[in-house]
C-alpha positions in Angstrom: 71.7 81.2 97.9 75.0 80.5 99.9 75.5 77.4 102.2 77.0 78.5 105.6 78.6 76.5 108.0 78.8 77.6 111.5 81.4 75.7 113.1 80.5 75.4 117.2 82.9 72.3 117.4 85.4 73.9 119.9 83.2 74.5 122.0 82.7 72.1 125.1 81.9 74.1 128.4 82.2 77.8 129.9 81.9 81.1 128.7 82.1 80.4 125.3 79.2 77.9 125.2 76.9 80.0 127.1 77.6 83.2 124.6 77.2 80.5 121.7 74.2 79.4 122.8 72.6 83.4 122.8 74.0 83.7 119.6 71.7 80.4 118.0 68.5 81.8 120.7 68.9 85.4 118.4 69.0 83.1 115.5 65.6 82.1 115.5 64.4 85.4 114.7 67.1 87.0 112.6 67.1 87.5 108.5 69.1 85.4 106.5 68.0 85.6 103.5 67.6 82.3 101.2 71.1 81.5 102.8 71.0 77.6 104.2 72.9 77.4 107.3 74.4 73.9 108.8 75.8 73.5 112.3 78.9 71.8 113.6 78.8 70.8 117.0 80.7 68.5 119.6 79.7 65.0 119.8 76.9 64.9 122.4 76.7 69.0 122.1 74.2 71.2 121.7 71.3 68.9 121.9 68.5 72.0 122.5 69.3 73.2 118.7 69.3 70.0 116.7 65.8 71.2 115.9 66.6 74.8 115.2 64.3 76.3 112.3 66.9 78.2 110.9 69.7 74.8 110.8 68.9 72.7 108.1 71.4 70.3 108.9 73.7 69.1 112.6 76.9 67.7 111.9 78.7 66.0 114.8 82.5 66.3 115.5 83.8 63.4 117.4 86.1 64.2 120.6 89.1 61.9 120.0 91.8 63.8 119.1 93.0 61.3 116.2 89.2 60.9 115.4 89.2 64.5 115.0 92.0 64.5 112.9 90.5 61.9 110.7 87.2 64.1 110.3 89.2 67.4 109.9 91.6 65.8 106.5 88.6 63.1 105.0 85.6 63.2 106.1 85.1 67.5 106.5 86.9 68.4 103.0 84.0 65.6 102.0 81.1 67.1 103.2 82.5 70.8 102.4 82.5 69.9 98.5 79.3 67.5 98.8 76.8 70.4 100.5 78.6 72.9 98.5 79.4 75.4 101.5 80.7 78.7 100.7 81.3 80.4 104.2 82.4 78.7 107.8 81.9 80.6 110.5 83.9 79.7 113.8 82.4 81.1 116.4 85.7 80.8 118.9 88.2 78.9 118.0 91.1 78.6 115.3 89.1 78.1 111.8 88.4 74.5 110.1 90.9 73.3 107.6 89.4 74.9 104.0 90.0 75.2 100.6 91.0 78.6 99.4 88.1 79.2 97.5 85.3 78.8 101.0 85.2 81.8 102.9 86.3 81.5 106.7 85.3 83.8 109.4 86.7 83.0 112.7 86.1 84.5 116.5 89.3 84.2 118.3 89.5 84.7 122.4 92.9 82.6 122.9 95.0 84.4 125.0 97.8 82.3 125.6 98.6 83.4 122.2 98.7 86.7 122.3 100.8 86.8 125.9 103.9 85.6 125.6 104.8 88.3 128.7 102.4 87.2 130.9 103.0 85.5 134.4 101.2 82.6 133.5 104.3 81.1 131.9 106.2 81.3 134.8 103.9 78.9 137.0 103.5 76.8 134.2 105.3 73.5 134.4 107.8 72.8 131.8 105.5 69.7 130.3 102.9 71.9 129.6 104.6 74.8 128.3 106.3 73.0 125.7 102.9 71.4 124.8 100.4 74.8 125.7 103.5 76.2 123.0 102.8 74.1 120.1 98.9 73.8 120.8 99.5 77.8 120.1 102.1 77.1 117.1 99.1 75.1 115.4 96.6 77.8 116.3 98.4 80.8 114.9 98.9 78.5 111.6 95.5 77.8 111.3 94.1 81.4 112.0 96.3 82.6 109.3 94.3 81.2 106.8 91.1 83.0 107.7 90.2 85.6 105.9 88.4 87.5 108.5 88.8 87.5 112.5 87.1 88.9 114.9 88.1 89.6 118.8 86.6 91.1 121.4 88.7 93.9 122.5 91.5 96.3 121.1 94.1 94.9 123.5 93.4 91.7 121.6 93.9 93.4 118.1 96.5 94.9 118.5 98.3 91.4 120.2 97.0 89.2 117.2 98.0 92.0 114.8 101.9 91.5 116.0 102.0 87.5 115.6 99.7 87.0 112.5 100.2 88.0 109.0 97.0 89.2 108.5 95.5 92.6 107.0 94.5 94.9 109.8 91.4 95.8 107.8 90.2 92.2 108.1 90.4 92.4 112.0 87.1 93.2 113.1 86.0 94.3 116.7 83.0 92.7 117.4 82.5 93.2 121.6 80.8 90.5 123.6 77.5 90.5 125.2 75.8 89.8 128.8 74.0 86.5 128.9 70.0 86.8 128.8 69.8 84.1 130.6 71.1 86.5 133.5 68.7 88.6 135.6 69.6 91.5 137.8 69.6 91.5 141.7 69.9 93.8 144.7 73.2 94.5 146.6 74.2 91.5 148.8 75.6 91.6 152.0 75.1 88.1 153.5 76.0 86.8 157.4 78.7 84.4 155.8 80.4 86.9 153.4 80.3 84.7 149.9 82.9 84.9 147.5 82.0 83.7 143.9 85.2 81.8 141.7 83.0 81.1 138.6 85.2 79.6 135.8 86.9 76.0 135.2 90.5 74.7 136.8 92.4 75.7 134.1 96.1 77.1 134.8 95.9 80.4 133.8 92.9 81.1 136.4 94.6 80.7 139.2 92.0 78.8 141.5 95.0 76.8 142.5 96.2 80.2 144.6 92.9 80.1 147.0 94.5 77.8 149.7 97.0 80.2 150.5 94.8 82.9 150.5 92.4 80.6 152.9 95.0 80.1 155.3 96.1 84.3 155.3 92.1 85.2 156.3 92.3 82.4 158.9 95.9 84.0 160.0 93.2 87.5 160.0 90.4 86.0 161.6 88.9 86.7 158.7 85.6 84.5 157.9 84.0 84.2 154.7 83.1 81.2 152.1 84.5 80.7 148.6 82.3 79.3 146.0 84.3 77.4 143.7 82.4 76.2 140.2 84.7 73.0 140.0 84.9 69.7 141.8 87.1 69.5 145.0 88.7 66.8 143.3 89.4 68.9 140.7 90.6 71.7 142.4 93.1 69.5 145.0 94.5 67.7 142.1 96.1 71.6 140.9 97.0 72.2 144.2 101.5 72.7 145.2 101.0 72.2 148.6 101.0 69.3 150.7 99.1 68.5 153.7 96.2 70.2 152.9 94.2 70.8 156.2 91.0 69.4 155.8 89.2 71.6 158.7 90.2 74.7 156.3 88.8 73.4 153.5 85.2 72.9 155.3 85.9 76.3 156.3 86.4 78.3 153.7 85.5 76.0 150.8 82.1 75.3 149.0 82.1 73.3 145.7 79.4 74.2 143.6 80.8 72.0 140.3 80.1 72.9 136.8 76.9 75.5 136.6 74.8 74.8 133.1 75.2 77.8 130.9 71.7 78.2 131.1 71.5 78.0 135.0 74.1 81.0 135.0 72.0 83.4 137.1 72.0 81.0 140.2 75.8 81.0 140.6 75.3 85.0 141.3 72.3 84.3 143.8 73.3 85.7 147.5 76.9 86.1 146.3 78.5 89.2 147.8 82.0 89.5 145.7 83.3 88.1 142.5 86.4 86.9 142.6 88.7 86.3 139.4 92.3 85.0 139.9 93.1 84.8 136.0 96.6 85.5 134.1 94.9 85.4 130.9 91.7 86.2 129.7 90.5 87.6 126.3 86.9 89.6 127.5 85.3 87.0 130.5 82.1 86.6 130.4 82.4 87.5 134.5 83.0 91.4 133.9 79.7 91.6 132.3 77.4 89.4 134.4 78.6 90.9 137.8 78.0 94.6 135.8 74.2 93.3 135.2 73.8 91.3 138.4 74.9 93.8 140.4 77.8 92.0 142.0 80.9 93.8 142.6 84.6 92.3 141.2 88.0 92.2 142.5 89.6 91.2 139.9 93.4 90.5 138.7 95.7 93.5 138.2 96.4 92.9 134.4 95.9 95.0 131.9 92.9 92.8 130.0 91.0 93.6 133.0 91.9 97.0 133.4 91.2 97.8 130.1 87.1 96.1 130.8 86.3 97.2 134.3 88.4 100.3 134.6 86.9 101.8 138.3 84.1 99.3 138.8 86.8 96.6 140.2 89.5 96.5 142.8 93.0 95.3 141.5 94.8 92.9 143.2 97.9 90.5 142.4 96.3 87.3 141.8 100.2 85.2 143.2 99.9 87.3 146.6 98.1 85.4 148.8 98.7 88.3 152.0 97.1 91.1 149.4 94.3 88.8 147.9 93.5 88.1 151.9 93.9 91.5 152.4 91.7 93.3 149.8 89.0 90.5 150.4 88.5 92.0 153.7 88.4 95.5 153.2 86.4 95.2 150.0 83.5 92.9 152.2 83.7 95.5 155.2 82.8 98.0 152.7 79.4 98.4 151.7 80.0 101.9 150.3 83.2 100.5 148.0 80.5 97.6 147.1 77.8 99.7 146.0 80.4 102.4 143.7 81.5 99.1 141.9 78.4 97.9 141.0 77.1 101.3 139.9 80.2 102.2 137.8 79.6 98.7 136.2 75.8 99.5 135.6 77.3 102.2 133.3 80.4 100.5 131.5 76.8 97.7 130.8 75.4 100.2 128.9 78.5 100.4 126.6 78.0 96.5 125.4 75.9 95.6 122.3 72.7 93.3 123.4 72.6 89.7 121.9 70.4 90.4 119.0 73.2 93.4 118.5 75.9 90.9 118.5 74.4 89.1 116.6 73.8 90.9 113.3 76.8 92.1 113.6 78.0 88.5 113.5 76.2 87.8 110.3 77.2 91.0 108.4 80.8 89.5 108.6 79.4 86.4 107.6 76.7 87.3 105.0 78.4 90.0 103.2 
């Protein structure tokens, strides 16, 4: 019998929690043998699996960073040699601090790693690139200690492979799977032409881009209605320019906040197009759901997403505001266009493992 445990501690909100949460649903039912498995989870995370039957023990991680730090070089090396663990699994993240002789298995889906080329940097403000830079520096330390990863595409291989000194046979593919808490609809084409921005405010998304591109479709005449899953607070606070025109914003703005990982399939209710802004992404957890919602994508001209959606997306530049404006507009006059995307994306669907597949594949890294 081997002690396992699976470190969710990284995980807070977005993609990753939802996909997390799949993972631990498939856990009920899967085999594990007479293998005792523990959970880490955030302070005040993860409440619907403290009763799991396959965890036999929830450990919390405080928030604080120096508390963290305190639980990562004490209190976790502690309660490592105490429950005699012999495998942690990080489901995304960087990997726990470990002795050499504990197995560590770690998902990885940090881009900003892996892209030193990308745009991103350049809109970045100097602050935050020196301090995204050594978040990364202690990243890429950490992740060279594991002694198996696992992303979710080859583009993402083959990046890690060129920063970390790790053994490409101990790089493992493991690709991501549509949420089961998402059900599929019909083609919409609603009177107020919906435009769905579903992830957080963070810098390499781009949502701070949409008030320029508001103020092109009112230069076009064009009306339509962005759903934005983060506060207006939020969202103003990332914003460059000043005198923001308040009559836009009723316009062309709806803030729909934070949507509950398990509340995923409303966001996509009566949503015509999905719009994703991003520099950097590792595999979103958008591609998928529009393919099994039926929701077609315009999506940023990079080649993460090119790689995913090939044809069942239309490519724009996320830092032009006139073609963003532009593309919206033929793309929503287009029911024909509309309907190709989605079909092409019914059949790239097809392509992905289902949770339960993702799953075992999960715990054969783990397990053997």
């Amino acid at each position: 019998m081997a002690k396992i445990l699976i470190d969710m501690s990284p995980l807070k909100s977005g993609g990753g929690v939802q996909l997390a949460y799949n993972f631990l649903d498939e856990l009920t039912h899967a085999e594990i043998g007479s293998n005792e498995l523990y959970l880490l989870v955030p302070e005040g995370g993860f409440e619907d699996y403290y009763s799991h039957p396959k965890i036999s023990k929830i450990i919390s991680a405080p928030h604080s960073k120096i508390k963290r730090t305190i639980f990562e070089s004490i209190t976790l090396p502690q309660i490592l040699v105490k429950e005699k663990i012999k495998t942690i699994f990080t489901f995304f993240g960087s990997g726990l601090p470990h002795p050499r002789f504990i197995k560590s298995v770690v998902g990885v889906a940090y881009p900003t790693i892996c892209y030193p080329d990308s745009p991103f940097w350049n809109y970045l403000p100097l602050k935050a690139k020196y301090k995204t830079a050594l978040i990364n520096y202690y990243r890429i330390k950490r992740l060279s200690k594991a002694n198996i990863i696992f992303v979710e595409t080859e583009i993402m291989k083959k990046r890690l492979m060129k920063i970390l000194p790790i053994n490409e046979k101990n790089i493992f593919l493991v690709p991501p799977s549509p949420s089961n808490y998402l059900e599929a609809q019909t083609l919409q084409t609603s009177a107020e032409r919906r435009v769905l921005l579903l992830s957080g405010n963070s810098p390499q998304k781009n949502l701070w881009r949409l008030y320029a591109i508001a103020v092109e479709l009112k230069k076009m005449n064009f009306a339509l209605k962005f759903l934005v899953s983060v506060s207006e607070r939020d969202w103003r606070s990332s914003l460059k320019e000043e005198g923001i025109d308040g009559n836009l914003l009723k316009e062309y703005f709806e803030f729909i906040g934070v949507i509950h990982q398990k509340d995923i399939s409303k966001a996509y209710a009566n949503v015509d197009v999905l719009l994703m802004l991003s520099d950097l992404e590792s595999f979103s957890n958008n591609h998928m759901e529009a393919w099994k919602v039926g929701v077609p994508q315009i999506v940023s001209d990079r080649d993460f997403a090119r790689a995913i959606c090939r044809d069942s997306a239309v490519y724009i530049e996320p830092h032009s505001p006139q073609e963003t404006a532009r593309t919206l507009a033929e793309v929503l006059n287009d029911n024909q266009l509309r309907q190709q995307l989605v079909e092409r994306g019914k059949v790239y669907l097809q392509e992905l493992p289902s949770q339960k597949e993702r799953m075992q594949m999960i715990l054969k890294l783990i397990l053997d």
